[in-house]
C-alpha positions, -999 to +999 in steps of 0.1 A: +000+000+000+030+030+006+046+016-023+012+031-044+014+057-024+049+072-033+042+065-068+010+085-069+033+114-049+061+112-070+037+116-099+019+145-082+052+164-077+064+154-113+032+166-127+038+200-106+074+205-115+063+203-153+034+226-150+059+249-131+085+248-158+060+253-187+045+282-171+078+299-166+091+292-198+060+311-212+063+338-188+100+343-201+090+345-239+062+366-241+071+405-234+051+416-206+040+451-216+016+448-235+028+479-256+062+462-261+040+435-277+022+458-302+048+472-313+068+443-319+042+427-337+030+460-356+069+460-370+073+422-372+043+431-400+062+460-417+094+439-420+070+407-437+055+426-464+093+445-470+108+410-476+077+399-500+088+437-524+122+431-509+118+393-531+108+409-557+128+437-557+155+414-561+139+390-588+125+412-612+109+383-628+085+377-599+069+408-597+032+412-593+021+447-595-011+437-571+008+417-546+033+448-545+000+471-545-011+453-514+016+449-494+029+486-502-011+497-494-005+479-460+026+498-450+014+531-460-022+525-440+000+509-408+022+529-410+008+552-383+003+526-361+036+519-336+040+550-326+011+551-299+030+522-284+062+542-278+042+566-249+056+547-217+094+546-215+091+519-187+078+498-217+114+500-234+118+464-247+143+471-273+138+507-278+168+528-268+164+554-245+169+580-272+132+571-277+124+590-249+154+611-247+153+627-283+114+626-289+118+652-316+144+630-336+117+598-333+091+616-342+111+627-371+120+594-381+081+582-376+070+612-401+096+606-424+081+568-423+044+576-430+053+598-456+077+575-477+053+546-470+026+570-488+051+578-517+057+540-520+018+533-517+013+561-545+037+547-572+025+505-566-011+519-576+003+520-614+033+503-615+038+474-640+072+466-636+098+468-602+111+495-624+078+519-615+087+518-572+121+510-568+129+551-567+098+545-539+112+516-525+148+524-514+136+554-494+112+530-471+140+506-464+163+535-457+138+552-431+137+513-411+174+512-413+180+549-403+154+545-373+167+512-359+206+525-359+198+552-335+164+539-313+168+506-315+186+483-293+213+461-309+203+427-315+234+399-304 
């Protein structure tokens, strides 16, 4: 009779020590603000349809003026959508503190987005060829690049 005993115990505290270590494995993966988390996934976004024109941009052969339409479409009507997410610098994830620090310089660099997204929006509406947005193109790229380099954290 003990010996079912410490089996069903040694069960219990296995089953326990599991639930434990799932639980705080997913408490360590998710962020916990849930700005951070916006964010994050508003960007992940921006940085999926870039590498769809990105693909095309680099095989000219596998352009589709409506997929490009769309995806340019999405960027230019999301593209005023992070910033909201930036309000509470306790949130910082991997924002830099320059964020906060030099909020005319990000909110530069957030204008200078939603207007090249626009301009890239405005010339997929007729393009029929990667020729018609790559001038459009390069600038979005350019605003990502320029805003990660000084409020973003580096990634290891």
């Amino acid at each position: 009779m003990t010996q079912v005993s410490n089996q069903k115990s040694l069960k219990s505290i296995f089953a326990i020590t599991l639930m434990a270590a799932t639980l705080g494995l997913t408490a360590c993966s998710t962020p916990v603000d849930p700005d951070v988390k916006a964010r994050q996934d508003i960007m992940k976004n921006f940085g999926d349809a870039m590498k769809v024109m990105g693909g095309m941009a680099k095989e000219p052969d596998t352009f589709d003026a409506d997929v490009f339409k769309e995806q340019a479409a999405f960027l230019a009507e999301e593209s005023k959508n992070p910033w909201s997410h930036f309000n509470n610098k306790d949130a910082a994830g991997n924002a830099k503190a320059e964020v906060w620090s030099n909020v005319d310089g990000f909110k530069a660099e957030a204008e200078n987005f939603q207007k090249v997204t626009a301009e890239l929006s405005a010339a997929a509406q007729t393009a029929t060829s990667i020729d018609d947005v790559m001038p459009a193109f390069k600038p979005v790229g350019d605003s990502c690049k320029s805003c990660h380099t000084d409020f973003q954290v580096e990634k290891d």
